[in-house]
Kinemage of the C-alpha trace (Angstrom):
@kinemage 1
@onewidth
@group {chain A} dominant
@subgroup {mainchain}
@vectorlist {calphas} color= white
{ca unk a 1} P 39.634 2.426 -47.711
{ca unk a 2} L 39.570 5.970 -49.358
{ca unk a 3} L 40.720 8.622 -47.301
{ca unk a 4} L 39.251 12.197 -48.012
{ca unk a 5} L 41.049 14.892 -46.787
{ca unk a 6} L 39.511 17.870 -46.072
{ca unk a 7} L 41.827 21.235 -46.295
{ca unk a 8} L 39.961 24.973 -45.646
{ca unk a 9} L 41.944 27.444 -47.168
{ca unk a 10} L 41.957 31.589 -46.165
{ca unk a 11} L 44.407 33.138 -47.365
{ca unk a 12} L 47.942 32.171 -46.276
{ca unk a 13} L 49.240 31.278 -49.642
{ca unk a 14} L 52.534 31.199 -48.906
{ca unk a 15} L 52.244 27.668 -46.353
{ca unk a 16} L 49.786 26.062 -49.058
{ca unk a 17} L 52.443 24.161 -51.072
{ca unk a 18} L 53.786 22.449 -47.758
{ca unk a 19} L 50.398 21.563 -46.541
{ca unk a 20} L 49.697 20.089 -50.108
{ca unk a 21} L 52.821 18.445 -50.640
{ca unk a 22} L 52.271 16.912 -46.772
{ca unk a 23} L 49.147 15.250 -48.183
{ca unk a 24} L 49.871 14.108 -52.099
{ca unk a 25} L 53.414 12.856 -51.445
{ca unk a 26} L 51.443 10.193 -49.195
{ca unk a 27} L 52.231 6.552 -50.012
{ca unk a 28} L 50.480 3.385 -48.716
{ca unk a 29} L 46.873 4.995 -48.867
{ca unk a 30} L 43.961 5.978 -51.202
{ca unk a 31} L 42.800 9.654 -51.061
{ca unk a 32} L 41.072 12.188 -52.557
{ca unk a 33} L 42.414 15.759 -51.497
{ca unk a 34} L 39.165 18.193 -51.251
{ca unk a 35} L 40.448 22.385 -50.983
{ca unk a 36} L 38.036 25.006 -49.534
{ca unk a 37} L 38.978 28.010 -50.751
{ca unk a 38} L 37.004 30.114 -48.095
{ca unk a 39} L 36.561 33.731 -50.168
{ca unk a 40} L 40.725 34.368 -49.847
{ca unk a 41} L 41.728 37.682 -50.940
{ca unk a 42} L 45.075 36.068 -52.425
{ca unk a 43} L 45.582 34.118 -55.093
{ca unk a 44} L 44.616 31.080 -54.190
{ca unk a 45} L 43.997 29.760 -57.635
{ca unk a 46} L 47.485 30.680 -58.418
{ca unk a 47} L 49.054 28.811 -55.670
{ca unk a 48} L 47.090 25.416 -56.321
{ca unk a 49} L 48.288 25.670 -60.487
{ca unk a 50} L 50.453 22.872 -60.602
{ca unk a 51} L 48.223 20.726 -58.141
{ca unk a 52} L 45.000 21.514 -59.660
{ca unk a 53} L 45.144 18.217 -61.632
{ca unk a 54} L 45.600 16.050 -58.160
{ca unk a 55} L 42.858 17.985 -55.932
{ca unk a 56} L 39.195 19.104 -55.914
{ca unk a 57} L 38.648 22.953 -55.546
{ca unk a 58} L 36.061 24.339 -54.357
{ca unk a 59} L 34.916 27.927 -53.673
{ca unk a 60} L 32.704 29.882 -51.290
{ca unk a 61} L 32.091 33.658 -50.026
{ca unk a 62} L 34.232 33.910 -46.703
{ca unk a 63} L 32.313 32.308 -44.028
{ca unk a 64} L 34.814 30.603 -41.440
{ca unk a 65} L 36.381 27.610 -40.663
{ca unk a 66} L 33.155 25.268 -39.514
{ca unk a 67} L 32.017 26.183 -42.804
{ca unk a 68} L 34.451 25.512 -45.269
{ca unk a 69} L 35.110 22.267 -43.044
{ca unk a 70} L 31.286 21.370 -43.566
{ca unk a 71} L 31.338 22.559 -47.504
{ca unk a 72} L 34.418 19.845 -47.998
{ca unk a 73} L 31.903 17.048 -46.095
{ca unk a 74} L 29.306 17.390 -48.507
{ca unk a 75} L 31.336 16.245 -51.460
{ca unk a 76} L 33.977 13.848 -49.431
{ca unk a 77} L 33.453 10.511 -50.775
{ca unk a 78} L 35.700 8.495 -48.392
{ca unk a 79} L 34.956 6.040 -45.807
{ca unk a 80} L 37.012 7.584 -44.078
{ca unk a 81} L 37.497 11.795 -43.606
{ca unk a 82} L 40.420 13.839 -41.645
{ca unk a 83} L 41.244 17.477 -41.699
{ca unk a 84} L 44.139 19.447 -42.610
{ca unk a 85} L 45.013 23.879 -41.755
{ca unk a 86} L 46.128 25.086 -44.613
{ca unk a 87} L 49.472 25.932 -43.099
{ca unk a 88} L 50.507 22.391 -41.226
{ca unk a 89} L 51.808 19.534 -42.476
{ca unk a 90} L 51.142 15.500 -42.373
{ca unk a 91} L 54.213 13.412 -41.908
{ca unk a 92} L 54.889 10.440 -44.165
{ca unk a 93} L 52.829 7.454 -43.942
{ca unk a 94} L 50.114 9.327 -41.624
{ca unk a 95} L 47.507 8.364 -43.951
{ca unk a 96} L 48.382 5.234 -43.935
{ca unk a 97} L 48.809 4.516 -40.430
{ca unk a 98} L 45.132 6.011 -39.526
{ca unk a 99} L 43.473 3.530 -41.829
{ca unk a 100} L 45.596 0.859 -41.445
{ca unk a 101} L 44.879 1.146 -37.271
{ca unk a 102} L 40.741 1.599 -38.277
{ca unk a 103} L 40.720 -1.301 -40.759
{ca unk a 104} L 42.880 -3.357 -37.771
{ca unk a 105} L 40.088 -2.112 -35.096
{ca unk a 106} L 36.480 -2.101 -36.890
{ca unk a 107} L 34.736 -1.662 -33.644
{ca unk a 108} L 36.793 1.859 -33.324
{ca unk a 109} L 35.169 4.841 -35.411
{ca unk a 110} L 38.213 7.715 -34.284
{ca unk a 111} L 41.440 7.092 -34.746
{ca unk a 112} L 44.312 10.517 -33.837
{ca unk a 113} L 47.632 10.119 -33.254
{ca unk a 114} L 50.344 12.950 -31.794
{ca unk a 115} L 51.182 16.096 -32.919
{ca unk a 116} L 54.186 18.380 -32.822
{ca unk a 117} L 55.223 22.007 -33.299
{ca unk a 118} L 57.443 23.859 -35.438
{ca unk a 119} L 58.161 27.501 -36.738
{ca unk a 120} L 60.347 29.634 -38.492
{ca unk a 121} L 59.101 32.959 -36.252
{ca unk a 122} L 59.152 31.618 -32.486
{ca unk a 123} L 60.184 29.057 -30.054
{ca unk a 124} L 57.343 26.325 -30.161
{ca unk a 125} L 55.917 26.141 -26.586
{ca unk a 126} L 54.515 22.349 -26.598
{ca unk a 127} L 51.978 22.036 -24.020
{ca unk a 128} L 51.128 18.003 -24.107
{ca unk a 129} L 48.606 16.879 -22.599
{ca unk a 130} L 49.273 14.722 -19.457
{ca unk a 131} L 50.451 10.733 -20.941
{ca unk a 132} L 47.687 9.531 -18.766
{ca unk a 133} L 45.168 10.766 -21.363
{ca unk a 134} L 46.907 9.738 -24.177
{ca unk a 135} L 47.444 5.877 -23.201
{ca unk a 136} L 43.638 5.489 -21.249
{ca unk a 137} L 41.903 2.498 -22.933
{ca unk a 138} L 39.215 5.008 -23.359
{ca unk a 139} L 40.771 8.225 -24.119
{ca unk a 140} L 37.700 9.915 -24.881
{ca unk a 141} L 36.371 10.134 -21.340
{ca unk a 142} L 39.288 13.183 -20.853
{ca unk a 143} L 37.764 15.268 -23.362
{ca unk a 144} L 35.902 17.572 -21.399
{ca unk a 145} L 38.779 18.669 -19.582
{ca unk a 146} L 39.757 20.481 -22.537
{ca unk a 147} L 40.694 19.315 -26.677
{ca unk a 148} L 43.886 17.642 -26.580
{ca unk a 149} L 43.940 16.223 -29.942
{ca unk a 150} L 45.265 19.206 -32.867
{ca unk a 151} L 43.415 19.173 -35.921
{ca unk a 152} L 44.786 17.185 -38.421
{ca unk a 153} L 45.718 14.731 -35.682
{ca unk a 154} L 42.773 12.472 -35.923
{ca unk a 155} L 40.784 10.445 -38.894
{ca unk a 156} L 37.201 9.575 -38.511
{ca unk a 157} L 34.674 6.828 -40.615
{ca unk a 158} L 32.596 9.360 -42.286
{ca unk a 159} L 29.023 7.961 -41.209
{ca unk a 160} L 30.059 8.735 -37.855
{ca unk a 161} L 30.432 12.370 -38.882
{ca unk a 162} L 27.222 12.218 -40.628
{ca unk a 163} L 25.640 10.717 -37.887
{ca unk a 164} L 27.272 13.482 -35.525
{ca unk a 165} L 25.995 16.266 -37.278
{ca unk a 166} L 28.022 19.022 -39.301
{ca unk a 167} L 30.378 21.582 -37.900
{ca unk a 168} L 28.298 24.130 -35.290
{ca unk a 169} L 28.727 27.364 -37.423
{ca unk a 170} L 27.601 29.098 -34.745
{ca unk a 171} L 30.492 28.850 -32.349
{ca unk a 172} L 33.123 31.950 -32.426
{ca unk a 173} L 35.875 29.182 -32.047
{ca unk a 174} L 36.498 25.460 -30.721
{ca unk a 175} L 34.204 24.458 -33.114
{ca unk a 176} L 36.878 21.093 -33.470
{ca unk a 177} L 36.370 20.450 -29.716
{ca unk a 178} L 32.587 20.413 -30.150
{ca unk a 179} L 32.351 17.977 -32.863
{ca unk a 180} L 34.735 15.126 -31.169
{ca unk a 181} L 32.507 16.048 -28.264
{ca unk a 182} L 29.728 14.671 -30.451
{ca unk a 183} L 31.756 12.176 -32.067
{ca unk a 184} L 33.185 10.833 -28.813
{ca unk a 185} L 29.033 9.964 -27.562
{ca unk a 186} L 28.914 7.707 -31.027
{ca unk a 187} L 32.281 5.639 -30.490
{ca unk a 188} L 35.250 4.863 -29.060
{ca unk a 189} L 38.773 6.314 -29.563
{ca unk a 190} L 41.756 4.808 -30.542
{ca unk a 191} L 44.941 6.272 -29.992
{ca unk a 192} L 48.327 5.498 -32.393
{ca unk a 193} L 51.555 6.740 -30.514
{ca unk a 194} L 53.181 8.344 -33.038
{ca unk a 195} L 53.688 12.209 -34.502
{ca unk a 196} L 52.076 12.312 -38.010
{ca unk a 197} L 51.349 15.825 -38.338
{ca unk a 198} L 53.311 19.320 -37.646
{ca unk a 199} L 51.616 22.002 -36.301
{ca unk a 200} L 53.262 25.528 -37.313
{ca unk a 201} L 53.216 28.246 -34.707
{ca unk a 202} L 53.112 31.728 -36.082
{ca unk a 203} L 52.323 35.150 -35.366
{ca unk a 204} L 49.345 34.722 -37.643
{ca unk a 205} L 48.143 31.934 -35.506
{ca unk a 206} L 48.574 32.850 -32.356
{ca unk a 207} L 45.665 32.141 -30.639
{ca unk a 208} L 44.363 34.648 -33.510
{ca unk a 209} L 42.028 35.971 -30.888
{ca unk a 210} L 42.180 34.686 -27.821
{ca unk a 211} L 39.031 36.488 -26.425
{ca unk a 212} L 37.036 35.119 -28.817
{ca unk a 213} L 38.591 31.265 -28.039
{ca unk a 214} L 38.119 31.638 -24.703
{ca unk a 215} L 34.335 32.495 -25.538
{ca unk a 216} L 34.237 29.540 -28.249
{ca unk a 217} L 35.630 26.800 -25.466
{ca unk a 218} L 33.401 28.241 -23.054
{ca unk a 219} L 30.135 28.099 -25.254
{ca unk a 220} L 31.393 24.205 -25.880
{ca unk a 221} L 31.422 23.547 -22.393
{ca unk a 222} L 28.164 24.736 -21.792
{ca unk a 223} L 26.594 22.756 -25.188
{ca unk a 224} L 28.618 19.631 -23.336
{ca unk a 225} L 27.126 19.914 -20.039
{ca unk a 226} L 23.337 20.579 -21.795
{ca unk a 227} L 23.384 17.402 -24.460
{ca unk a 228} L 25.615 14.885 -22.385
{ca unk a 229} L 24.172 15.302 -18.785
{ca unk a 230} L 27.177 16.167 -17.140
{ca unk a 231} L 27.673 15.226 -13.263
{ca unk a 232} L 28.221 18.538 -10.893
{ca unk a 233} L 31.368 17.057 -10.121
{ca unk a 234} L 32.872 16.566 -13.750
{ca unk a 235} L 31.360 19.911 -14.625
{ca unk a 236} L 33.758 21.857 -11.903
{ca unk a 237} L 36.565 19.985 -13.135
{ca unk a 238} L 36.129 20.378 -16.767
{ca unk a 239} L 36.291 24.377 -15.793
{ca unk a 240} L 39.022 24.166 -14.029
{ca unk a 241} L 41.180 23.007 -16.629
{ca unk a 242} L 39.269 25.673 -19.096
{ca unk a 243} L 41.130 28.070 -16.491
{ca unk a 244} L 44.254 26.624 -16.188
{ca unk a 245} L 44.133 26.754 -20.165
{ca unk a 246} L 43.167 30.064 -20.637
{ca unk a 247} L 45.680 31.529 -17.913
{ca unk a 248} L 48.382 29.626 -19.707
{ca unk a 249} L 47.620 30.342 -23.142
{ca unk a 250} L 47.624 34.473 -21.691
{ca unk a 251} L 50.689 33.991 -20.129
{ca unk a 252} L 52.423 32.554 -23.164
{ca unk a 253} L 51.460 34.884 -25.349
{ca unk a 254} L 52.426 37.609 -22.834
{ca unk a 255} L 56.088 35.665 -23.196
{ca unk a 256} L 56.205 35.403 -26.948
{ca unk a 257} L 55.077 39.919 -27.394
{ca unk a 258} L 57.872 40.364 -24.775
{ca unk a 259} L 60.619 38.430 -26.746
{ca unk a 260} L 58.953 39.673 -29.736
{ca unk a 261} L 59.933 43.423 -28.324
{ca unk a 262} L 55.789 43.910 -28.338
{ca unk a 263} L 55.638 45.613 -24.819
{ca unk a 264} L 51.970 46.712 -24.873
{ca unk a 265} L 50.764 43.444 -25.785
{ca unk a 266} L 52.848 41.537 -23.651
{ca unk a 267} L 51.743 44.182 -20.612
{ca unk a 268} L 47.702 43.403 -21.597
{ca unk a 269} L 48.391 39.542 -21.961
{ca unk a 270} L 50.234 39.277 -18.723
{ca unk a 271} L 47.383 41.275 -16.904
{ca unk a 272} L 44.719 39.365 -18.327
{ca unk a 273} L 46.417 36.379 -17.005
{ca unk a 274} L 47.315 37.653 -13.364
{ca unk a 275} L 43.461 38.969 -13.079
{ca unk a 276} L 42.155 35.291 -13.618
{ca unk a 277} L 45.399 33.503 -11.111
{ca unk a 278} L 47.285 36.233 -9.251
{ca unk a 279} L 49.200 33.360 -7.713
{ca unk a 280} L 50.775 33.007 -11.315
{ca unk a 281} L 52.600 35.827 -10.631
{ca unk a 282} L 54.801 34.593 -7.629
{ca unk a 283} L 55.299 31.066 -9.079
{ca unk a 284} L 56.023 31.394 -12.749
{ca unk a 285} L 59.430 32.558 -14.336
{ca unk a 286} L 57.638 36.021 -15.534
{ca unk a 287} L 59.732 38.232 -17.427
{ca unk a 288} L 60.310 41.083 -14.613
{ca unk a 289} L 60.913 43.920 -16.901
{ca unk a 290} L 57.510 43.607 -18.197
{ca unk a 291} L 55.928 43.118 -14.279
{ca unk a 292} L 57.995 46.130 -13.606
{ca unk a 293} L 56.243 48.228 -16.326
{ca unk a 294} L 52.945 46.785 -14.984
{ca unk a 295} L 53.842 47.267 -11.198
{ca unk a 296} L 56.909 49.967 -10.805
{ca unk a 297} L 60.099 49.077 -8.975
{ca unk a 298} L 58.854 48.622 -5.273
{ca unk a 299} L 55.782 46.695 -5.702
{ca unk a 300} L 58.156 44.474 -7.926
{ca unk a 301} L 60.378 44.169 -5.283
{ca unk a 302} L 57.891 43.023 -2.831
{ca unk a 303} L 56.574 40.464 -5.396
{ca unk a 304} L 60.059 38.935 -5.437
{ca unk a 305} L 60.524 39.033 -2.213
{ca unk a 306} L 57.357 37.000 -1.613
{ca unk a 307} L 58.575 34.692 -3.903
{ca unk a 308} L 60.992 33.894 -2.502
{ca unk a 309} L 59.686 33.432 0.295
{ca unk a 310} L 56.985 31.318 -0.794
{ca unk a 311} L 59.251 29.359 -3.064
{ca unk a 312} L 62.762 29.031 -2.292
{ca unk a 313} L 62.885 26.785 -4.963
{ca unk a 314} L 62.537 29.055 -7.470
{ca unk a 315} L 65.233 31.565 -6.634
């Protein structure tokens, strides 16, 4: 089975030759390797020289992710289609292993597999998903409660995806989460416990914006509970882990400014997170000197105190 793999490019020159080299140093598996470049001001062209004989460029006027994802579709020629950020990188033999598990499992249409983090810049904050999700006969059913699967993580039979519909656009973000939201009404999903793909974490990719994410996962949600006929029930569920998502991804970024020295960023991040769960601020390991910036020294101290007293534990 040929595997197309479909890599967006903006920019970010300087990761391309590790996200290429993840992909053509595969062994064990056909592919075709299909580059967006989605109107980058850098020299794309110039970076993809010595590949240019082993891929398939192609070129468009900047118009975001879902569409250079949805450009690549229309000329994949695969059975089988995955995805690839143009600064990650697949692990050896992850080709292999996704079509090897489909062509094992014909009934399945979605295979993914783990993912894990790495970066030169920061301290990778992992934030798996709980196992539970992960080893469910039907994994799939979890997906509302928010995307657990990282792009690049997952290979899919391409009449699925044609059958699904193209990327939506239209969203400001999450646009991933939406389509396996589709995907996950045509078929079931089988999971392969291993890591096959490294995300990088960097200060380019942080969230980017996470406004407009929050917005994007939000606008998902809503599409989900329209098209699939949500229950009440699941529906207050699947936004209270949107919540518990959002606060955390806040509160880490508050964390990484305030290591980073970033004080005003880190003060706006950690506010933003302690207007949406105020009880984050007695039970998490906050850095104080920012909360004392926020707060001043006596309203500081009273925090700690009820901390404290609240949570012996965590003195």
């Amino acid at each position: 089975m040929l595997t197309s793999v479909i890599l967006p490019v903006y920019n970010r020159t300087r990761y391309l030759r590790g996200a290429l080299e993840g992909v053509l140093f595969q062994r064990g598996a056909e592919m075709e390797l299909i580059v967006v470049d989605d109107g980058s001001e850098e020299d794309v062209s110039g970076a993809l020289a010595e590949f240019r004989s082993q891929i398939t460029l192609l070129r468009q006027p900047h118009q975001g992710l879902a569409a250079a994802r949805n450009t690549g579709l229309r000329v994949a020629s695969g059975d089988l289609v995955c995805f690839l950020d143009d600064d990650d990188r697949f692990r050896p033999g992850r080709l292999a292993a996704h079509a090897a598990a489909l062509r094992e499992h014909p009934e399945k249409g979605f295979v993914f597999s783990r993912h894990a983090y790495f970066s030169e810049e920061m301290q990778p904050e992992p934030d798996p998903p709980p196992e539970e999700w992960l080893q469910d006969p039907d994994p799939a059913r979890h997906l509302l409660k928010g995307n657990f699967m990282a792009v690049g993580a997952q290979t899919i039979r391409r009449e699925l995806i044609e059958a699904a519909g193209p990327f939506d656009e239209s969203l400001p973000g999450a646009e991933d989460w939406d389509m396996w939201l589709r995907l996950s009404r045509l078929t079931s999903f089988l999971f392969v416990d291993q890591v096959l793909i490294d995300k990088r974490l960097h200060s380019d990719c942080l969230s980017v914006n996470l406004e407009r994410c929050e917005m994007g996962e939000r606008r998902v949600l809503a599409k989900a509970f329209r098209e699939m006929s949500v229950p009440a029930t699941e529906r207050r569920e699947a936004l209270r882990w949107l919540n518990q998502r959002i606060v955390l991804s806040y509160y880490n970024t508050a964390n990484t400014a305030y290591r980073q020295g970033a004080m005003r960023k880190a003060r706006r991040y950690f506010l933003r997170a302690i207007q949406r769960e105020p009880r984050r601020l007695l039970c998490s390991h906050a850095p104080w000197a920012v909360l004392k910036s926020l707060m001043g020294a006596v309203l500081l101290d009273k925090a700690r105190r009820a901390r404290s007293f609240l949570f012996p534990a965590a003195r």
